[in-house]
N, C-alpha and C positions, 0 to 999 in steps of 0.2 A: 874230549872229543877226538877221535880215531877218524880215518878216511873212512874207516868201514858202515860208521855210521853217523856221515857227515849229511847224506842225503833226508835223512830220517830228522835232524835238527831243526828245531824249532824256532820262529824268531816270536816274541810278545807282540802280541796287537796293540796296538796302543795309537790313542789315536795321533796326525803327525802334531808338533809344535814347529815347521819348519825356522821362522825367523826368531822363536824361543830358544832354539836350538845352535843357530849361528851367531846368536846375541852372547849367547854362554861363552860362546869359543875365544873373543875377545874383549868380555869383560875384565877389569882392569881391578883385581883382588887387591890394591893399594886403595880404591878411592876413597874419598871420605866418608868416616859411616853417616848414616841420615838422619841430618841436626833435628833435636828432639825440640819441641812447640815450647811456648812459654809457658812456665807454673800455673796450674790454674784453667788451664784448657782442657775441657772434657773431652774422655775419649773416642776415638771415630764412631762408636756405634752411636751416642750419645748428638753427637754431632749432627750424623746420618738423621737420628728422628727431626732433630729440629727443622734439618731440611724439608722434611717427609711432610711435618705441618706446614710450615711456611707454602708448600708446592700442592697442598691435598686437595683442592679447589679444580687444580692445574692436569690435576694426574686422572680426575676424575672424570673433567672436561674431554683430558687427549683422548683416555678409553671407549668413553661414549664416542667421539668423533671416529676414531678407526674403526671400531664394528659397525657404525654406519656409514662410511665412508662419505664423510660429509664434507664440505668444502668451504665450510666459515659463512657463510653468508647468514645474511638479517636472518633470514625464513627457520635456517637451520637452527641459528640463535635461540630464537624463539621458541622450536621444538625443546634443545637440548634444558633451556629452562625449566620448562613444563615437566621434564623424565625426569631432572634431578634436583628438582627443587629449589632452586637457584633464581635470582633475577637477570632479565637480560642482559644490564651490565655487568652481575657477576661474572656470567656467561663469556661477554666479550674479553672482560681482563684476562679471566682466565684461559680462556683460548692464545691469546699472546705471550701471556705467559707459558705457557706447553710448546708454542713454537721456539721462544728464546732458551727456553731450557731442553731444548732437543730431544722433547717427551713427543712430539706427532712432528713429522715431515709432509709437505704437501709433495706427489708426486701426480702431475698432470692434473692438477687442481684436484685429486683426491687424498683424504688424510689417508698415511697410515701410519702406525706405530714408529716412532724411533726405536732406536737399541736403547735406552736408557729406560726405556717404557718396559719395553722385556723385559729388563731387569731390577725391576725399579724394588721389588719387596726384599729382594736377597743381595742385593750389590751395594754395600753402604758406600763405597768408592765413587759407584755412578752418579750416586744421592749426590754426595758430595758437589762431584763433576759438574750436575742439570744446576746445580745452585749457584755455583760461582759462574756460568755462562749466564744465569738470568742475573746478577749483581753485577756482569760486567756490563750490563743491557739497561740497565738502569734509568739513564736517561729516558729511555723508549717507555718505559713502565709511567711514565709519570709525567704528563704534560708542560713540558716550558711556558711559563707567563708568558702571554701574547702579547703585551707592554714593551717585552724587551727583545733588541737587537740580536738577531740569530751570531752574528758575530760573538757579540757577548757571554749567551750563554753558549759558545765554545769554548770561550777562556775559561768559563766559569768551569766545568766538563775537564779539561784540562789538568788545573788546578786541583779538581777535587781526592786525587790521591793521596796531595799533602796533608788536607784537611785529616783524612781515613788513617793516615801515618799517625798524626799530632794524638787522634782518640787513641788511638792501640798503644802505644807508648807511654800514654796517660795512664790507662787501665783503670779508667774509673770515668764518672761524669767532668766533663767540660763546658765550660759555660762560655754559652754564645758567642759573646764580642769578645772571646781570646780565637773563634774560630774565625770570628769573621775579618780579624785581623789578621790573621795566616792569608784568610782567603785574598784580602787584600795585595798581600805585600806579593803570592805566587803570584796575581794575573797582573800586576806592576812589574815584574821580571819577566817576565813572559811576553808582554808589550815591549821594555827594553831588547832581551833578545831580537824582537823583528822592527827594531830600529822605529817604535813608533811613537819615542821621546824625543820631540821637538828641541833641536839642536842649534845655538847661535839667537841675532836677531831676527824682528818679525819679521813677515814681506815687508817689502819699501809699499810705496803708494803707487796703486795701478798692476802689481804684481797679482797675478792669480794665489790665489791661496788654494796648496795644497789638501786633499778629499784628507779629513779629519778621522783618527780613529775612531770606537765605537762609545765616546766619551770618557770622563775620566774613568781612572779606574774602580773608585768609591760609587758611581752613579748608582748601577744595577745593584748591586753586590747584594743586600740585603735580602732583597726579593727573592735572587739565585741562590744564595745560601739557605732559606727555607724552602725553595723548589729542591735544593740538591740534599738535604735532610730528610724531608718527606719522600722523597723518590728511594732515600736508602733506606729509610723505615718502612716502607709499602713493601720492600724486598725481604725485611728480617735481617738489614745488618747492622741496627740499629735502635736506640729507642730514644724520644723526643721526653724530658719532662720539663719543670716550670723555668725555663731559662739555661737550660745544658743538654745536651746527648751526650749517650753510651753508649760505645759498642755492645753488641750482643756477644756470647761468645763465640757463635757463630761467626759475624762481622770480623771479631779477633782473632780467629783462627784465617780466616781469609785471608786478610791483611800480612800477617803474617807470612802466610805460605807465600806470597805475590813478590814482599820483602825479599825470599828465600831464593826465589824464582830470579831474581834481576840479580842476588849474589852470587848464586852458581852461573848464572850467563855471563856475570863479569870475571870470572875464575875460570871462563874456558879460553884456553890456550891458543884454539884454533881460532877464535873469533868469530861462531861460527854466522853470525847475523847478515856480518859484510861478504861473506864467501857462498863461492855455485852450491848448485845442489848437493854436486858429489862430492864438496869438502866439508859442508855441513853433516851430509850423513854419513862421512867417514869421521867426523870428530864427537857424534852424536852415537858412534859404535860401542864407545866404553863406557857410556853411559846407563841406568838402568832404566828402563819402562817410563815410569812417568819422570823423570828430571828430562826425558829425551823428549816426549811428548810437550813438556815445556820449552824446547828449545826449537823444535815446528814450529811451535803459536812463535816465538820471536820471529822467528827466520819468515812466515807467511806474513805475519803483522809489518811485513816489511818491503811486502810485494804487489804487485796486482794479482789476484785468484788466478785467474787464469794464464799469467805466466808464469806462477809459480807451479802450477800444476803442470804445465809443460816441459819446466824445467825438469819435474821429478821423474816426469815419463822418461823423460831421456836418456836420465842417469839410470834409471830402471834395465833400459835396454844395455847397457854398458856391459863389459867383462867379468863383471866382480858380480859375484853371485850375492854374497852381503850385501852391498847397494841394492840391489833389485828387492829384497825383502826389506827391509828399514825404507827405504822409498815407496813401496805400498803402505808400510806403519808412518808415514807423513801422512800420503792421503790421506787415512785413516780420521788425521786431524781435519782434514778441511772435508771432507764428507759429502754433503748433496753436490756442491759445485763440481766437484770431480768424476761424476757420475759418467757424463759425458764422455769424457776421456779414457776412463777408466773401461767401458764396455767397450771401445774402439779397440783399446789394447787388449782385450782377448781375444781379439783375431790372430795376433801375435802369438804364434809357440810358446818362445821362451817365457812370453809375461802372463799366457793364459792361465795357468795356474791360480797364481798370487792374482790375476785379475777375478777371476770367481770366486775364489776364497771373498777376495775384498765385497764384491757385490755380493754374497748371501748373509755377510754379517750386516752390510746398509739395508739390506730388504726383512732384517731383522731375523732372521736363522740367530739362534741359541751359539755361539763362540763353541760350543764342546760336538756342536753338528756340521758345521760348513764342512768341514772335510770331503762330506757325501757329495759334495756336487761333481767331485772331480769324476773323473772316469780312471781306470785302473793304470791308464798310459799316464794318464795324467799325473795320478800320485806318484809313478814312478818317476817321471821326469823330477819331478819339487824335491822327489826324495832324492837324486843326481845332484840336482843344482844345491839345495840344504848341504848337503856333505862336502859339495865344494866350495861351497863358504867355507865350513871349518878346514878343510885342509889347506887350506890358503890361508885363514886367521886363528886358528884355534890348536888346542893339545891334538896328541892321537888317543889318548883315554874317551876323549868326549870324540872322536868317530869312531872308535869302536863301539858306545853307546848307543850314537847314532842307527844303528842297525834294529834297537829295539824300535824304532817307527815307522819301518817299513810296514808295508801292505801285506803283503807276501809274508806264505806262514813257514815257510823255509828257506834256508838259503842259496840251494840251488836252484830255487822257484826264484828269488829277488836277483840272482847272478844271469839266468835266462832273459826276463823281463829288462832287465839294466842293458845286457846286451842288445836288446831289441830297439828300446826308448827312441837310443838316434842321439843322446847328449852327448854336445860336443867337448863334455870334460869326462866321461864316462872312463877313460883308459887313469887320468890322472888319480880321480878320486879310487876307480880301484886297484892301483899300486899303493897312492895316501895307505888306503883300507889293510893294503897285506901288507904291508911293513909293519904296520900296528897292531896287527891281531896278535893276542899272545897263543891264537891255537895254532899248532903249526902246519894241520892237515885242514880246516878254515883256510889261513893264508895261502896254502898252495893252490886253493880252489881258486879264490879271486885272482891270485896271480895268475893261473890259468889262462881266467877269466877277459883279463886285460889285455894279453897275449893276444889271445881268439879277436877281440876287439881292434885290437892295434892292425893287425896282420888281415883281419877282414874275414877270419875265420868265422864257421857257424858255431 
């Protein structure tokens, strides 16, 4: 490329990946490659159908629901039986199930689609996703004995991961009273832990006696152990025969990945569970897509919703253009609840962007279309703040790339526009840009560019 026909060049349309883009810049090309499943685990597509059965009830339910935007009630019940052939209480499970699996959202007490629903026939990942949100919901799927102390069956609830461990590690059928002896001995530690093993002698005579736990620990157990089998088999992670359960392979991959999930959180450096927002998603930077997505659900599972959403807004607003995008991809994890917030902050400049981005993929826009909602300012601005992520974290290879997502079909078109935007990193990233171009009548443009910017020139 010549100055002479620097105007005439061409940039590729492509649509942006802005936080795909700053994610690249520092990923960390040491980290561990991604531990392969256990022998014997079929593979995701395989996977994906078993979900696809387990949820078909669910998926059928949510569709009918959002083209009629209907709002759950008996009446609607009723109807949705009658079109799809279903009984009402199919009807109800399955409607629950669609909401725990984030196949329909209620917005303003009307259903519409989740993103998962969008994508439910071509996204074996999503499949994935909608199933292990309905197996962590488990409990909710399947009625607790009304015999027994809601205390109880928390312990029981609690507990029941070790149980989920004991089969996957088994990889085959377990019979009964070796689980229910697991289940035992977890909600007996688990009472120890909260100190509610009666210590010393008894009361003397006339002393109040102490509000007793929820009985021994052997009491319920039994009961809850076939409530908390049946509720994983009504899921698909499981299968009940004459005196043992199996994991499915389904259940076993699950378990597994969960396993996985609690190794790489205990192998991160930063801690990131115990730390603010902006240390978590500065230690969640080198991470890729979904190990980072797993470290949200920790870092959230460990908060109130709504400060934790507060917190992310803030770091959002912060300096570091990286935070601001990886802090929309937390929301991303907590979803309806942040709705609120999230539409507040596109009043904000800097986060309006990444805030409509965020809201057209919740409103269920196809991920390869949101881009459109921006306006032309707009894409420039994301496309300013994107490149000053990587030039703050990343190679110059990957900003000179960076260029192919702009908007603008050349590059004295995206040099004008950049100058126009108003971004207050707009001089940095295009010095970053000419230092790094290897064209040398290119760099002298942007150099130009920065110049005019710097100095307030038109």
């Amino acid at each position: 490329m010549t100055s002479r026909n620097l105007r005439d060049s061409r940039l590729r349309l492509v649509r942006p990946r802005p936080t795909a883009t700053a994610r690249r810049a520092v990923t960390n090309r040491r980290t561990r490659p991604a531990p392969r499943p256990p022998e014997g685990t079929p593979p995701t597509a395989e996977l994906a159908a078993q979900a696809r059965e387990v949820l078909a009830d669910a998926v059928r339910i949510a569709r009918w629901a959002a083209a009629h935007r209907a709002e759950g009630n008996a009446a609607e019940r009723e109807r949705a039986a009658g079109d799809l052939r279903l009984t009402p209480g199919q009807v109800h499970a399955g409607w629950d199930r669609a909401r725990l699996a984030g196949l329909v959202e209620l917005h303003g007490g009307t259903a519409r689609p989740g993103w998962r629903l969008n994508v439910w026939d071509r996204d074996d990942s999503a499949v994935l996703r909608g199933w292990v949100a309905l197996l962590d919901a488990w409990p909710l799927v399947h009625a607790a004995p009304a015999d027994v102390a809601p205390s109880a069956v928390a312990e029981a609830v609690e507990a029941v991961p070790q149980v989920l461990s004991l089969l996957q590690l088994s990889a085959g059928p377990v019979p009964l009273p070796a689980l229910l002896d697991l289940l035992q001995q977890r909600v007996a530690e688990l009472r120890e832990e909260r100190c509610e093993v009666p210590y010393g002698p008894g009361p003397a005579p006339g002393d109040v006696a102490p509000a007793a736990p929820a009985g021994p620990p052997g009491a319920a157990l039994p009961a809850l152990l076939d409530w908390a089998l049946e509720g994983l088999a009504a899921v698909g992670a499981l299968t009940l025969g004459d005196g043992h359960a199996t994991l499915t392979p389904l259940g076993s991959w699950a378990v597994w990945v969960k396993l996985e999930q609690i190794c790489v959180a205990a192998q991160s450096p930063a801690g990131h569970i115990e730390q603010s927002a902006e240390e978590m998603l500065r230690g969640c930077a080198r991470l890729s897509p979904g190990p980072a997505r797993a470290e949200y659900r920790a870092w959230l599972a460990a908060r109130s919703v709504s400060g934790a959403v507060s917190e992310l807004v803030a770091a959002a607003r912060g300096e570091d253009a990286l935070l601001r995008g990886l802090a929309f991809e937390a929301l991303r994890v907590v979803g309806a609840a942040a709705e609120a917030e999230v539409r507040a902050a596109a009043e904000e400049p800097p986060l309006r962007p990444y805030a409509l981005l965020w809201l057209a993929e919740y409103e269920g826009a196809d991920p390869e279309d949101t881009a459109e909602v921006l306006t032309r300012e707009e894409a420039t601005w994301l496309w300013v703040d994107t490149a000053a992520a990587v030039a703050d974290h990343g190679e110059s290879a990957l900003l000179v790339r960076h260029l192919d997502s702009a908007v603008q079909g050349t590059v004295p078109a995206l040099l004008d526009e950049v100058r126009a935007v108003g971004h207050p990193r707009t001089v940095q990233v295009l010095v970053a840009l000419a230092a790094a171009h290897p064209d040398p009548a290119l760099a002298k443009a942007v150099r130009r560019a920065a110049f005019q910017v710097h100095t307030g020139g038109a």
